[in-house]
DSSP file (Angstrom, degrees, kcal/mol; ACC not computed):
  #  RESIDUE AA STRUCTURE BP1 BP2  ACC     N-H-->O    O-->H-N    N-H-->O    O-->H-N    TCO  KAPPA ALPHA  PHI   PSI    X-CA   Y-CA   Z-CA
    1    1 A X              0   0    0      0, 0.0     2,-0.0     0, 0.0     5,-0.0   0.000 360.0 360.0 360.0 128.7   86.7  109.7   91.5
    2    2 A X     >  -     0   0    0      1,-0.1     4,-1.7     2,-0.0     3,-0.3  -0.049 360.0-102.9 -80.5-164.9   85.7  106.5   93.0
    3    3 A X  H  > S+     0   0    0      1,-0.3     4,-1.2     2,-0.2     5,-0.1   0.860 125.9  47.8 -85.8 -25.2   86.6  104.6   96.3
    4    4 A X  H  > S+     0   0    0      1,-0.2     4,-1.2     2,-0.2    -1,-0.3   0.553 112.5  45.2 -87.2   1.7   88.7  102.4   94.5
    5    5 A X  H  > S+     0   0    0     -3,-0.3     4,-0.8     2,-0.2    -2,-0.2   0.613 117.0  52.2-119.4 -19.1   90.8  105.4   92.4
    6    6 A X  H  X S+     0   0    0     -4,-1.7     4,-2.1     2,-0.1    -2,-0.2   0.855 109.3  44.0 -71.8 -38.9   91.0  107.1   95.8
    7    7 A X  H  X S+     0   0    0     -4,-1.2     4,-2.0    -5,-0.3    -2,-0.2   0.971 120.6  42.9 -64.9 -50.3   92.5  104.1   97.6
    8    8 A X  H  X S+     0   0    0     -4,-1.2     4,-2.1     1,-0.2     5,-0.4   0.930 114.2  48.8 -58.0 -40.0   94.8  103.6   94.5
    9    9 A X  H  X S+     0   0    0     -4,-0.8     4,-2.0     1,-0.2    -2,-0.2   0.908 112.9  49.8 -66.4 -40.2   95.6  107.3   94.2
   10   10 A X  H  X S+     0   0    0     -4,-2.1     4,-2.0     2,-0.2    -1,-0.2   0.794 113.9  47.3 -67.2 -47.1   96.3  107.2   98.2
   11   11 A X  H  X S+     0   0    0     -4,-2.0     4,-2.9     1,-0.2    -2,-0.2   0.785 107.6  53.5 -80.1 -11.4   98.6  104.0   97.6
   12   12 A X  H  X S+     0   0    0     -4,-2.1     4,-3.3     2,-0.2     5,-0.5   0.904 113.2  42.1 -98.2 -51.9  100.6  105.5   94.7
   13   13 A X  H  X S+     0   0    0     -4,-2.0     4,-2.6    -5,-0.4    -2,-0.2   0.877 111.1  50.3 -74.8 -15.3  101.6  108.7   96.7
   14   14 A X  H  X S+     0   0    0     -4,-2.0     4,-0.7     2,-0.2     5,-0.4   0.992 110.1  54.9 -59.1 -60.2  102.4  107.3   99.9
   15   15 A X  H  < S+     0   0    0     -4,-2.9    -2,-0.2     1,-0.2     3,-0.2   0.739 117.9  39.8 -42.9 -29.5  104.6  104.8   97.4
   16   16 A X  H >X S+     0   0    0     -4,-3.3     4,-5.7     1,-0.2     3,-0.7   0.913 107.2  64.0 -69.7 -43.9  106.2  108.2   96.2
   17   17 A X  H 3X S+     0   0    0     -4,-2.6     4,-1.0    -5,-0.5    -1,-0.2   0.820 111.1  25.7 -42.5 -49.0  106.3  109.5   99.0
   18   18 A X  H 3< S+     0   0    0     -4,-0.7     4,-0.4     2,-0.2    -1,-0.3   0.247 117.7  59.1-107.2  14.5  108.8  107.3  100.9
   19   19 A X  H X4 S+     0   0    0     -3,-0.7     3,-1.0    -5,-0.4    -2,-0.2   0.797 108.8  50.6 -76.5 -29.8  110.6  106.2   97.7
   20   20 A X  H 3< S+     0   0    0     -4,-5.7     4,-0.3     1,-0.2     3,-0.2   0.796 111.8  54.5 -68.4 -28.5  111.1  110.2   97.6
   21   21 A X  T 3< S+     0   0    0     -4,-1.0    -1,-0.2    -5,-0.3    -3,-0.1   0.605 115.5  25.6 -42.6 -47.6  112.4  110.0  101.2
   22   22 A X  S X  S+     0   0    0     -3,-1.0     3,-1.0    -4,-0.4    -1,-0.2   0.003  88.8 111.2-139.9  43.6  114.8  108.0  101.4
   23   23 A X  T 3  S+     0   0    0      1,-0.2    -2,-0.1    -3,-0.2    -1,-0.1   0.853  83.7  45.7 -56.3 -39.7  116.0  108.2   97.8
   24   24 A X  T 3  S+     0   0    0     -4,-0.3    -1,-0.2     2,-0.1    -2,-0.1  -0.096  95.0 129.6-100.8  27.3  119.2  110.0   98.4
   25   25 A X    <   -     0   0    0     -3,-1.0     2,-0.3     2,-0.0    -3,-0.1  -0.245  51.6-137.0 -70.2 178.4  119.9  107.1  101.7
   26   26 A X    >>  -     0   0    0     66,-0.0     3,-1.1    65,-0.0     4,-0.7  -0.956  25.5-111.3-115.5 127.3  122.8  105.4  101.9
   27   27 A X  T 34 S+     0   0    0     -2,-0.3     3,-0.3     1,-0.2    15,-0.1   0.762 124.2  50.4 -60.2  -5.8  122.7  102.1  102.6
   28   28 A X  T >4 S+     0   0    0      1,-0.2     3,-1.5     2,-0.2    -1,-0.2   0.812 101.5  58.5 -44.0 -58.2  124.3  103.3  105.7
   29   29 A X  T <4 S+     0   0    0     -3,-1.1     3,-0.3     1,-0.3    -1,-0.2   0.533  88.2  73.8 -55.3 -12.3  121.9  105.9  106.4
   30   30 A X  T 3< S+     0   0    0     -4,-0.7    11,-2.2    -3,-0.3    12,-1.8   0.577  88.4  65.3 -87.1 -20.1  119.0  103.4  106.5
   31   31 A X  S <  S+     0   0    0     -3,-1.5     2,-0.4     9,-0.2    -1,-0.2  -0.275  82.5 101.2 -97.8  41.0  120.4  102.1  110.1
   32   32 A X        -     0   0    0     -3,-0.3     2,-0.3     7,-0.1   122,-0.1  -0.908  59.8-145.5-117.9 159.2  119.7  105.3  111.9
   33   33 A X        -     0   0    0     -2,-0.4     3,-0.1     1,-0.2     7,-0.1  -0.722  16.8-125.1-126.7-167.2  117.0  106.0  114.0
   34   34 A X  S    S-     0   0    0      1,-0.4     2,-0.3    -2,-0.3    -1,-0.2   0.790  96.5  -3.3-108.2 -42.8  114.9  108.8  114.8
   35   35 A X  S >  S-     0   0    0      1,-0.1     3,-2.5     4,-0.1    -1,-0.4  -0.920  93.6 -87.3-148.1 173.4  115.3  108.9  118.3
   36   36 A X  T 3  S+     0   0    0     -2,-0.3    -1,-0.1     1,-0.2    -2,-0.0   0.961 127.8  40.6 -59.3 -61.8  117.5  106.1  120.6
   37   37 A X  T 3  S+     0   0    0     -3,-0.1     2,-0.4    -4,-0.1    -1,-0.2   0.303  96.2 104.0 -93.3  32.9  114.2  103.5  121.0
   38   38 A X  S <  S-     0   0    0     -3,-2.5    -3,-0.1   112,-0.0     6,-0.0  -0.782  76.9-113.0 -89.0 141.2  113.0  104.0  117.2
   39   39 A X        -     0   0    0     -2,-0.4    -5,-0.3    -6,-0.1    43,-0.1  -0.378  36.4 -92.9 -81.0 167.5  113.6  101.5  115.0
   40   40 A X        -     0   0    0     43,-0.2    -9,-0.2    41,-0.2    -6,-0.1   0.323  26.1-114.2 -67.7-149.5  115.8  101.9  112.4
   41   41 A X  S >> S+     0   0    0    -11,-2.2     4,-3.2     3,-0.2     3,-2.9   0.871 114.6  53.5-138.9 -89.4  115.0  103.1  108.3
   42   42 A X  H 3> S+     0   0    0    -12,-1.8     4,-1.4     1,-0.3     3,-0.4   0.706 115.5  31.9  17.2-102.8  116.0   99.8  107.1
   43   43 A X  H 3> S+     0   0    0      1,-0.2     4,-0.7    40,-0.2    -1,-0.3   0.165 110.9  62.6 -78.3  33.8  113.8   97.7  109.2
   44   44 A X  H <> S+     0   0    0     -3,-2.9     4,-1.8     3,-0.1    -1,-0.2   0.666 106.0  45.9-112.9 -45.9  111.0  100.0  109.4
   45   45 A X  H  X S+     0   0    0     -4,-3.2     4,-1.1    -3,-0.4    -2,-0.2   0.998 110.0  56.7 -72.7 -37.5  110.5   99.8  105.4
   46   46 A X  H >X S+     0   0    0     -4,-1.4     3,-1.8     2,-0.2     4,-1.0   0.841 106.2  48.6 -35.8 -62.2  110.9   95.7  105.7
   47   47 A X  H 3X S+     0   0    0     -4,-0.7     4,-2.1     1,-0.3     5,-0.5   0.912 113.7  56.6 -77.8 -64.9  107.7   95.8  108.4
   48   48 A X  H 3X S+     0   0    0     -4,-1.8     4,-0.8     1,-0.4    -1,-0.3   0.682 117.5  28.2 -37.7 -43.3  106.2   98.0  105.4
   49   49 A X  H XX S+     0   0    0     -3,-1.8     4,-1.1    -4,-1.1     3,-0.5   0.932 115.6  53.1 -83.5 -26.5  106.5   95.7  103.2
   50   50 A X  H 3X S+     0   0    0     -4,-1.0     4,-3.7     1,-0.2    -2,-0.2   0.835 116.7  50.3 -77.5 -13.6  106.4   92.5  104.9
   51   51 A X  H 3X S+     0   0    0     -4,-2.1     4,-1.9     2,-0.2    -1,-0.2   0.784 105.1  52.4 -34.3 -60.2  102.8   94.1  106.3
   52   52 A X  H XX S+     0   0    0     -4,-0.8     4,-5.7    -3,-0.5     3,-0.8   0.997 112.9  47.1 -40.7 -84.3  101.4   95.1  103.3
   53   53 A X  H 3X S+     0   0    0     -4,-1.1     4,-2.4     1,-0.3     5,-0.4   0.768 109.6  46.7 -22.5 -70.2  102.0   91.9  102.1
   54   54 A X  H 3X S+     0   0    0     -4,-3.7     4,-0.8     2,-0.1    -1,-0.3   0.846 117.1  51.3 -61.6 -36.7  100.6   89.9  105.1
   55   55 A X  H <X S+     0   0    0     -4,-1.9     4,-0.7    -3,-0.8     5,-0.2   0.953 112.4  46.3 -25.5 -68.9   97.2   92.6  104.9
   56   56 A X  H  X S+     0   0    0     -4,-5.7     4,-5.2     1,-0.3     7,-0.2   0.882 110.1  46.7 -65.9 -37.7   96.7   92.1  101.5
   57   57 A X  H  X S+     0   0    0     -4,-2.4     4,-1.5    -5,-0.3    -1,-0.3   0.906 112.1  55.1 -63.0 -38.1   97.0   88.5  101.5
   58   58 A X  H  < S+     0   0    0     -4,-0.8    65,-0.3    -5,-0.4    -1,-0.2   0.747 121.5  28.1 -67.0 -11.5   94.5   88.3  104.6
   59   59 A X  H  < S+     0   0    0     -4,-0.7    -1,-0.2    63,-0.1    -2,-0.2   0.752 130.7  38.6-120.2 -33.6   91.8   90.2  103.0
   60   60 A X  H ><  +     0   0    0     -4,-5.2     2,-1.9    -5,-0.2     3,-0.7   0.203  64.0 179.3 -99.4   8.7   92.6   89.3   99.1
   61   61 A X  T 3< S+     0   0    0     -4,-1.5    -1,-0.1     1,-0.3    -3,-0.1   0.163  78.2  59.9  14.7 -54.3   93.7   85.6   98.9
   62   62 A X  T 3  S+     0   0    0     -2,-1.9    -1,-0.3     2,-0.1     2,-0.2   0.657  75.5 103.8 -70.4 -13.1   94.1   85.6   95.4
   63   63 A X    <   -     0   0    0     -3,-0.7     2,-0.6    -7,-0.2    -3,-0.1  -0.524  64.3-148.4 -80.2 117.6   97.0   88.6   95.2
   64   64 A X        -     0   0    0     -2,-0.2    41,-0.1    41,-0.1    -1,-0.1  -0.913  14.6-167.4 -98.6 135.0  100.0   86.6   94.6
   65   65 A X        -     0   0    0     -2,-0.6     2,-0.2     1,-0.1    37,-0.1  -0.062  21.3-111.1 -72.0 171.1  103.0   88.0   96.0
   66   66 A X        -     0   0    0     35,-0.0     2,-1.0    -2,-0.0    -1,-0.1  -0.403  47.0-101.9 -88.7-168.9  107.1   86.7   95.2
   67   67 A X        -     0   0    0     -2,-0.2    -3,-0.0     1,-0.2     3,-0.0  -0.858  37.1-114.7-120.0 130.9  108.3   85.4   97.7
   68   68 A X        -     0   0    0     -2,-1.0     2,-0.2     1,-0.1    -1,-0.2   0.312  37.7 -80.4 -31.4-168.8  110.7   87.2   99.8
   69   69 A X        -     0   0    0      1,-0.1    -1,-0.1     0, 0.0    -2,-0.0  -0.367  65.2 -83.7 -71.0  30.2  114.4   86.7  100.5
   70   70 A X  S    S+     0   0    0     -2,-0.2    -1,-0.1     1,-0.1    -2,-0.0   0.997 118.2  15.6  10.7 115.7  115.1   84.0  103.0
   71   71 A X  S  > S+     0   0    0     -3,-0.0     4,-2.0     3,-0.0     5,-0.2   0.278  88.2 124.6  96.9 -16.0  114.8   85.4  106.4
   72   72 A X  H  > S+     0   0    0      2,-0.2     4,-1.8     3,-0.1   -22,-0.1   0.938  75.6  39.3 -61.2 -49.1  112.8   88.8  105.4
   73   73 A X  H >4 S+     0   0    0      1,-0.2     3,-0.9     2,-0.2     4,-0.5   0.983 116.9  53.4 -79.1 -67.2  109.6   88.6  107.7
   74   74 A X  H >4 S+     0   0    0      1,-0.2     3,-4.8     2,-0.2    -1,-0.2   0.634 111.1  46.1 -27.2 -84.4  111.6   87.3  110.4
   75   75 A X  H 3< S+     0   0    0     -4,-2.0    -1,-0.2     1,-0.4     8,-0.2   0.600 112.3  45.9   4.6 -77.0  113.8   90.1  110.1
   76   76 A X  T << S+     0   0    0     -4,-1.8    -1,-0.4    -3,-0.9    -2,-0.2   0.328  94.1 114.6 -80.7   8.5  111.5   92.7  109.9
   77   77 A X  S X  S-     0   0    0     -3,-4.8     3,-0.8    -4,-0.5   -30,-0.1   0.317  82.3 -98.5 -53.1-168.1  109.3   91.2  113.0
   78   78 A X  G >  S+     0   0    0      1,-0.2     3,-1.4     2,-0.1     4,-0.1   0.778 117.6  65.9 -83.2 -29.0  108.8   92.7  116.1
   79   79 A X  G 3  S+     0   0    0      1,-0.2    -1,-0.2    -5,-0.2    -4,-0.1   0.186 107.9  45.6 -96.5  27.4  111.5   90.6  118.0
   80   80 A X  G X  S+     0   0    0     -3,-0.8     3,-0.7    -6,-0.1    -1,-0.2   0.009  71.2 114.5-159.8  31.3  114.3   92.5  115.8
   81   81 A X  T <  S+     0   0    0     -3,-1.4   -41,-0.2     1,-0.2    -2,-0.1   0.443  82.1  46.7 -93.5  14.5  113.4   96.1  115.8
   82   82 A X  T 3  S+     0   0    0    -43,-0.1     2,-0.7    -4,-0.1    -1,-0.2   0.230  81.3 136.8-141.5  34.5  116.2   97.0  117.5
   83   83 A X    <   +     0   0    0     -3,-0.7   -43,-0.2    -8,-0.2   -40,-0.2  -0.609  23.4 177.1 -27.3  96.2  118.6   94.8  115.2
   84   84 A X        +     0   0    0     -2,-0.7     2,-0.3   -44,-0.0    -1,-0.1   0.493  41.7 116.1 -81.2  -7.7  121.8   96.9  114.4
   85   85 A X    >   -     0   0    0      1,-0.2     3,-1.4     3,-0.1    -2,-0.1  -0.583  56.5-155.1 -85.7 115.0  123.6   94.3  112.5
   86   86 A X  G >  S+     0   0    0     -2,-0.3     3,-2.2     1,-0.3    -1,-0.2   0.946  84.9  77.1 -66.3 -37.2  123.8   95.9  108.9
   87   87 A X  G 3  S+     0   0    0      1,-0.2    -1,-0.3    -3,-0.0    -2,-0.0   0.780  90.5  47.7 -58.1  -6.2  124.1   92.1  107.7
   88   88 A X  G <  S+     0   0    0     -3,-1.4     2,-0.4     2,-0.1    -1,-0.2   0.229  99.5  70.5-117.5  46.3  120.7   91.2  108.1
   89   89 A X  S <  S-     0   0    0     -3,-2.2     2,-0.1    -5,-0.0   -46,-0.0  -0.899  81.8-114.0-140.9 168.8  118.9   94.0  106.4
   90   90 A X        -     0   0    0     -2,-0.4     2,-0.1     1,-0.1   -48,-0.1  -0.150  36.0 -80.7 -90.4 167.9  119.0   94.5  102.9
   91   91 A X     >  -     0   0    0      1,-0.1     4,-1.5    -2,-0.1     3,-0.3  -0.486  46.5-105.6 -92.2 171.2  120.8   97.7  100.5
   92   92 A X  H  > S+     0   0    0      1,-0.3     4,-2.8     2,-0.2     5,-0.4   0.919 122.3  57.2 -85.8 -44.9  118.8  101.0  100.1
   93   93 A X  H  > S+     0   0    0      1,-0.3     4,-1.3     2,-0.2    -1,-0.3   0.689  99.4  51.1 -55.5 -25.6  118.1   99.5   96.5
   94   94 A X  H  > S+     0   0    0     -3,-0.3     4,-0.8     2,-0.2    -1,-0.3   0.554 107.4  57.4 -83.3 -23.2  116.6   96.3   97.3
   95   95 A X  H  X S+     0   0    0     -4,-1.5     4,-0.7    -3,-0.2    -2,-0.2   0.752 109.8  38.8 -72.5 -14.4  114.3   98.0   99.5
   96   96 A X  H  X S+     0   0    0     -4,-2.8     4,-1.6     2,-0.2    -2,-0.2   0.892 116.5  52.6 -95.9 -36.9  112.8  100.2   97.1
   97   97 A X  H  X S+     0   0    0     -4,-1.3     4,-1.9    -5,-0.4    -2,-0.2   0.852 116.2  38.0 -41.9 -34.0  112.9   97.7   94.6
   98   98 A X  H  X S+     0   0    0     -4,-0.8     4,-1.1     1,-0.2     5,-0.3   0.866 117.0  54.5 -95.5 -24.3  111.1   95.1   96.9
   99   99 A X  H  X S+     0   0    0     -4,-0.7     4,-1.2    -5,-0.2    -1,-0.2   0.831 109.3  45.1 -57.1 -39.5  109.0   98.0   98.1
  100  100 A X  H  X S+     0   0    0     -4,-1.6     4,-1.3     1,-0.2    -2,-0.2   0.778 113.4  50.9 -89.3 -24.9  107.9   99.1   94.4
  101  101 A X  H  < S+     0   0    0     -4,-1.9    -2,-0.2    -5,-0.1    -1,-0.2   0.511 113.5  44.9 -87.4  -9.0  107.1   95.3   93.3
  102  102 A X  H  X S+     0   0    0     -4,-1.1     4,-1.5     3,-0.1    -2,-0.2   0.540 111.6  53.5 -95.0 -21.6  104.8   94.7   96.6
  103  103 A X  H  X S+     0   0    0     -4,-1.2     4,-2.2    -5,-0.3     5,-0.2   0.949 113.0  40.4 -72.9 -36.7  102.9   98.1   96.2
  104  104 A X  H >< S+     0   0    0     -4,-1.3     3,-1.2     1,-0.2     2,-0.8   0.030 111.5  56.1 -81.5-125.9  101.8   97.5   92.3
  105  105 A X  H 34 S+     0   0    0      1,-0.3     3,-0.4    -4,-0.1    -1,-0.2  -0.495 114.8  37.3 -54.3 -44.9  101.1   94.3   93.1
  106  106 A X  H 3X S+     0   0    0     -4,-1.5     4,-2.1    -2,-0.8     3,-0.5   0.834 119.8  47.1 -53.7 -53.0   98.6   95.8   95.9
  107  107 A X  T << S+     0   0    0     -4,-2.2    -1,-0.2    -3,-1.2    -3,-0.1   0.709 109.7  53.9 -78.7 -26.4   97.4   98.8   93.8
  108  108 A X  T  4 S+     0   0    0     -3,-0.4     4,-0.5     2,-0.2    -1,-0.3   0.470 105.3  54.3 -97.4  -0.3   96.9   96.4   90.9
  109  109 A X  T >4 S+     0   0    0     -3,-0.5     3,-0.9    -4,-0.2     4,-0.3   0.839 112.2  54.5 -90.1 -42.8   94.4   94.0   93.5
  110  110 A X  T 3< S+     0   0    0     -4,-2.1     3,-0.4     1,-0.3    -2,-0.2   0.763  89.2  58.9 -44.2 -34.3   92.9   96.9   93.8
  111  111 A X  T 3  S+     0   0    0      1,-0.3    -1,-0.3    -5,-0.1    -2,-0.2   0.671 104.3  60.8 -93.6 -12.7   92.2   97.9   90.6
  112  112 A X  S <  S+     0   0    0     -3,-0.9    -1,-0.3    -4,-0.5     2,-0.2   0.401  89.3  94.2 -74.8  -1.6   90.1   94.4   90.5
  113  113 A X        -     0   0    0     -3,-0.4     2,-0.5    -4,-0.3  -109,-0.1  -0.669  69.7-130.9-103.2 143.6   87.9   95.4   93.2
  114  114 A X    >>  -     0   0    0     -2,-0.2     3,-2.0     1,-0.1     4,-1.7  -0.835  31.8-115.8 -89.7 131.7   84.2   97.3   93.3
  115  115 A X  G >4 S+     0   0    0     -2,-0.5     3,-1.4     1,-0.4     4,-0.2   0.841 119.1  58.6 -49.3 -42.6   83.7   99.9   95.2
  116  116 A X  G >4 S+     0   0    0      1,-0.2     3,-0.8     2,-0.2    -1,-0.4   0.753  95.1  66.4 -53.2 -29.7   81.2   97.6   97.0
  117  117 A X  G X4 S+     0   0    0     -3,-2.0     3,-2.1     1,-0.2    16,-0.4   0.895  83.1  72.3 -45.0 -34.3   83.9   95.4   97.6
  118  118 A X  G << S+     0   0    0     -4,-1.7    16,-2.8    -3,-1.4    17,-0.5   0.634  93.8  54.8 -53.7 -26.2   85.2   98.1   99.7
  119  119 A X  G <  S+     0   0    0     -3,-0.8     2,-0.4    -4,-0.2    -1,-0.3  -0.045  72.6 124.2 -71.5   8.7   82.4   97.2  102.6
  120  120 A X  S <  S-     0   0    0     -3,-2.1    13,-1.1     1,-0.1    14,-0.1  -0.781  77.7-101.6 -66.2 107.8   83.3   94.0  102.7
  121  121 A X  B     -A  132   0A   0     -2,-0.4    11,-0.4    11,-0.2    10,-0.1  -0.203  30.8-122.7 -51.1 125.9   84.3   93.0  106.8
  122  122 A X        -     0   0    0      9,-2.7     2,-0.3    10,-0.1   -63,-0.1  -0.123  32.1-144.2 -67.5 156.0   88.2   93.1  107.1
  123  123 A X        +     0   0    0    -65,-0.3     4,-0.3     9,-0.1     3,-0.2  -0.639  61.6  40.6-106.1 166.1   88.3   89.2  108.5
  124  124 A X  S >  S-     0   0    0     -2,-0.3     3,-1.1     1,-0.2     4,-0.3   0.182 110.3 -45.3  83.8 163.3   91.2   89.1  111.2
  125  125 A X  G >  S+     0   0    0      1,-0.2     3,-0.7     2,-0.1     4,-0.3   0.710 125.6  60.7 -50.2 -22.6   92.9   91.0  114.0
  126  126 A X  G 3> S+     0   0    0     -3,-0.2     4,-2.8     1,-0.2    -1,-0.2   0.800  84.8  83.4 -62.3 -39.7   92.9   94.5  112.1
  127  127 A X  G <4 S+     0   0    0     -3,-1.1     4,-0.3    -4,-0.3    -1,-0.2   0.686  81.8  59.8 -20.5 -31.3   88.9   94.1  112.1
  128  128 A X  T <4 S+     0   0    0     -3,-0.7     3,-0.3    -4,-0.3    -1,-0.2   0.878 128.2  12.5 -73.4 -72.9   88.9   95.7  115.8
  129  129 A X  T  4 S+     0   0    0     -4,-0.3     2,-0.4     1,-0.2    -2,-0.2   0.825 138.6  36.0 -74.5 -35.2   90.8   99.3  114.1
  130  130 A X  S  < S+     0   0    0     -4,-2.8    -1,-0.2     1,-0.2     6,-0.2  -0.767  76.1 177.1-131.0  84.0   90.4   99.0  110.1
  131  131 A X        +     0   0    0     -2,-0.4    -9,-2.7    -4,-0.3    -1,-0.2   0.666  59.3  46.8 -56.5 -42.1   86.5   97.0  109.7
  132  132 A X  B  > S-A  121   0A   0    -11,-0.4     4,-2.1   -14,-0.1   -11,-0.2  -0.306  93.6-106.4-125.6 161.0   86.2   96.9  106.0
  133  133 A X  H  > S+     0   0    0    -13,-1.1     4,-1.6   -16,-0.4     5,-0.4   0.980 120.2  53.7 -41.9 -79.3   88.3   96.0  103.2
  134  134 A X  H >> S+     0   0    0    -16,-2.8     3,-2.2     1,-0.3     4,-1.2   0.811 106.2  51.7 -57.8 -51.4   88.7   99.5  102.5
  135  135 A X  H >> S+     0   0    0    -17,-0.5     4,-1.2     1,-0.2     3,-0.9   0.918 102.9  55.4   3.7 -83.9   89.6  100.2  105.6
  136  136 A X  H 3X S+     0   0    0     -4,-2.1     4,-0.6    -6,-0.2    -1,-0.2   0.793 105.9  48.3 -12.7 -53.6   91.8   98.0  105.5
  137  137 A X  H <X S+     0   0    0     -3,-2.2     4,-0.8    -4,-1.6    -2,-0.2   0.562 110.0  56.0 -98.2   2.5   93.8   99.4  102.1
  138  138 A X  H <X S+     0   0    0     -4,-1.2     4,-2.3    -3,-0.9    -1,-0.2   0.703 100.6  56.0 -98.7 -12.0   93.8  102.8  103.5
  139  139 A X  H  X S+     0   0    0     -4,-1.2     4,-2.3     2,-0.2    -2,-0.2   0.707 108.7  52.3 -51.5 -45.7   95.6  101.5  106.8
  140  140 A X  H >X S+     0   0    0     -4,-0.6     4,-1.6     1,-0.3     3,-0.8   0.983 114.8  39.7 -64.2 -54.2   98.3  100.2  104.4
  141  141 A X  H >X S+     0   0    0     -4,-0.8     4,-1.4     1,-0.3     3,-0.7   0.776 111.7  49.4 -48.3 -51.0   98.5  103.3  102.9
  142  142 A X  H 3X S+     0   0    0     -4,-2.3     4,-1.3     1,-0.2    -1,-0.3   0.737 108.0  71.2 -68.9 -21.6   98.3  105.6  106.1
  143  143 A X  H XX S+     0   0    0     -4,-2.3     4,-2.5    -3,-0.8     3,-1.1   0.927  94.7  50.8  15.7 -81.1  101.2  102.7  107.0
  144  144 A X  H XX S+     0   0    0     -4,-1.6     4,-2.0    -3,-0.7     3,-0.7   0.916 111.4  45.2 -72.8 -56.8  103.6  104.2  104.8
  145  145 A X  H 3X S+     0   0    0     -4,-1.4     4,-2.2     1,-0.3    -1,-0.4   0.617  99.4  60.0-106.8  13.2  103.3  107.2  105.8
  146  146 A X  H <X S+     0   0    0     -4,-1.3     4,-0.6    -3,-1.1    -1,-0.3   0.897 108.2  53.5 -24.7 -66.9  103.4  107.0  109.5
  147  147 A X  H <X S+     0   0    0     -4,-2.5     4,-0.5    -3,-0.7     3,-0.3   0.792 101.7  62.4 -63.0 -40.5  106.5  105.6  108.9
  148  148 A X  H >X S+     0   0    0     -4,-2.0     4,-1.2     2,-0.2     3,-1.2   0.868  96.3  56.7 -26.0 -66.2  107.4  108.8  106.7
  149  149 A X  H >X S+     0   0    0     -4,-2.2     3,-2.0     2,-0.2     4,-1.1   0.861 105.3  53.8 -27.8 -73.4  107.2  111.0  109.3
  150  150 A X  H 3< S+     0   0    0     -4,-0.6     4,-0.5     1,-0.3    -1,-0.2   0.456 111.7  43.1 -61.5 -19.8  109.7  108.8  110.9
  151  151 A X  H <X S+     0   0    0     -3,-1.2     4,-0.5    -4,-0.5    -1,-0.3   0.538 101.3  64.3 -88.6 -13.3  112.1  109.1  108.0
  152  152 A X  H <X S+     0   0    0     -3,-2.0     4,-1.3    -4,-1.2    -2,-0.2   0.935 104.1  51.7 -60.0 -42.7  111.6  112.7  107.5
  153  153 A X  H  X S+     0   0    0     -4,-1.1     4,-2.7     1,-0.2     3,-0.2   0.949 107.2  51.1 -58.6 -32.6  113.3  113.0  111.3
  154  154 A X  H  > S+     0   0    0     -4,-0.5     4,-1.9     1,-0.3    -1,-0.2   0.825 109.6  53.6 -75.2 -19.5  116.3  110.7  110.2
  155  155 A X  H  X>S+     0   0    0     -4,-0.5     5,-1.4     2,-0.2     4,-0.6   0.952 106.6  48.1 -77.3 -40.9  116.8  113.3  106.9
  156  156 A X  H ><5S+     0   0    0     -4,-1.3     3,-0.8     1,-0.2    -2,-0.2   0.889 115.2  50.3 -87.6 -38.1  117.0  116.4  109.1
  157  157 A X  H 3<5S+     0   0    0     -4,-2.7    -2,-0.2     1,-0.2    -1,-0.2   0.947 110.5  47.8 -63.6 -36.1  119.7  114.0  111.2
  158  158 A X  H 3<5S-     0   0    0     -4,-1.9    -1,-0.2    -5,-0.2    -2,-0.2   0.573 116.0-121.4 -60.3 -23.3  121.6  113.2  108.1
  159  159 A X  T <<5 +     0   0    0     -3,-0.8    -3,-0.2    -4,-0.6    -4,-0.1   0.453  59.5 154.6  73.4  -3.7  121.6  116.9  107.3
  160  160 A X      < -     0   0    0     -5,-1.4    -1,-0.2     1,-0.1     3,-0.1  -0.100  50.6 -82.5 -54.3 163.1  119.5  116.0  103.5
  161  161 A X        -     0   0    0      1,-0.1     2,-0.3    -3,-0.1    -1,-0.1  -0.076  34.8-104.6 -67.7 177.3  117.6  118.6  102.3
  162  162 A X        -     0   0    0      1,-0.1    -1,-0.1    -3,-0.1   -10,-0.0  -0.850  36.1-174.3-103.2 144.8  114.4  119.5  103.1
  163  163 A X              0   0    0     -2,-0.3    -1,-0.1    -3,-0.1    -2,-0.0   0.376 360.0 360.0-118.0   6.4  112.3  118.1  100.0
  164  164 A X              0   0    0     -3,-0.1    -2,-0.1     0, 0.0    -3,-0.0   0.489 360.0 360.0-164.0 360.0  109.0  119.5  101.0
């Protein structure tokens, strides 16, 4: 396996990973949080995707994206992570839907790439923590599941099963 079929192989289980997570949400269940100042399930996968998104574009130009809903990156900014109002977050289905159309887009910019692309210096603020392109696309990845963690706690509050 190469750097680029590890980085894809890396993006494709994180993607399982938190589809697998919060498969059985509710869209209800997606506004809990893990502890009183966490943000909620919800807006925690918007910053995952609108992140991704904003990464990929910063290091890949060419990856075109859709364009979100009116209002999504706002949303899912910093200055609305503790947003409660179920109207301005999306259903459990449109986030894994918009979640599964901004990872293959990512996994398939990937699949364009040389493993000597993968040294290429991250341009941007990320540069200081994630230097490289590859760097970079393993940040997305380890992303997602940072954030896992933080939906595993909200399953054991819900009372779901344990799936692993």
């Amino acid at each position: 396996m190469n750097g680029v079929a590890a980085i894809q192989s890396a993006l494709n289980s994180t993607k399982f990973l938190l589809t697998w997570l919060v498969g059985d949400f509710s869209d209800t269940d997606l506004l809990i949080r893990a502890a009183p100042n966490a943000n909620h399930v919800a807006w925690q996968i918007g910053h995952l995707i609108a992140t991704e998104r904003f990464h990929v574009e910063q290091q890949l130009p060419d990856t075109v994206y859709p364009e979100f809903p009116e209002g999504f990156t706002e949303t899912h900014g910093g200055s609305n992570a503790r947003e409660n109002s179920a109207e301005r977050f999306l259903s459990q289905r449109d986030y894994l839907e918009w979640f599964e159309r901004v990872r293959s887009i990512t996994i398939d910019a990937v699949s364009r790439l040389s493993d000597a692309d993968l040294d290429r210096p991250a341009p941007g603020a990320v540069a200081g923590f994630a230097p490289t392109l590859g760097a970079v696309l393993l940040l997305i990845s380890n992303h997602t599941l940072m954030h896992g963690g933080q939906v595993s706690v909200v399953r054991r509050i819900l009372g779901k099963p344990v799936l692993f």
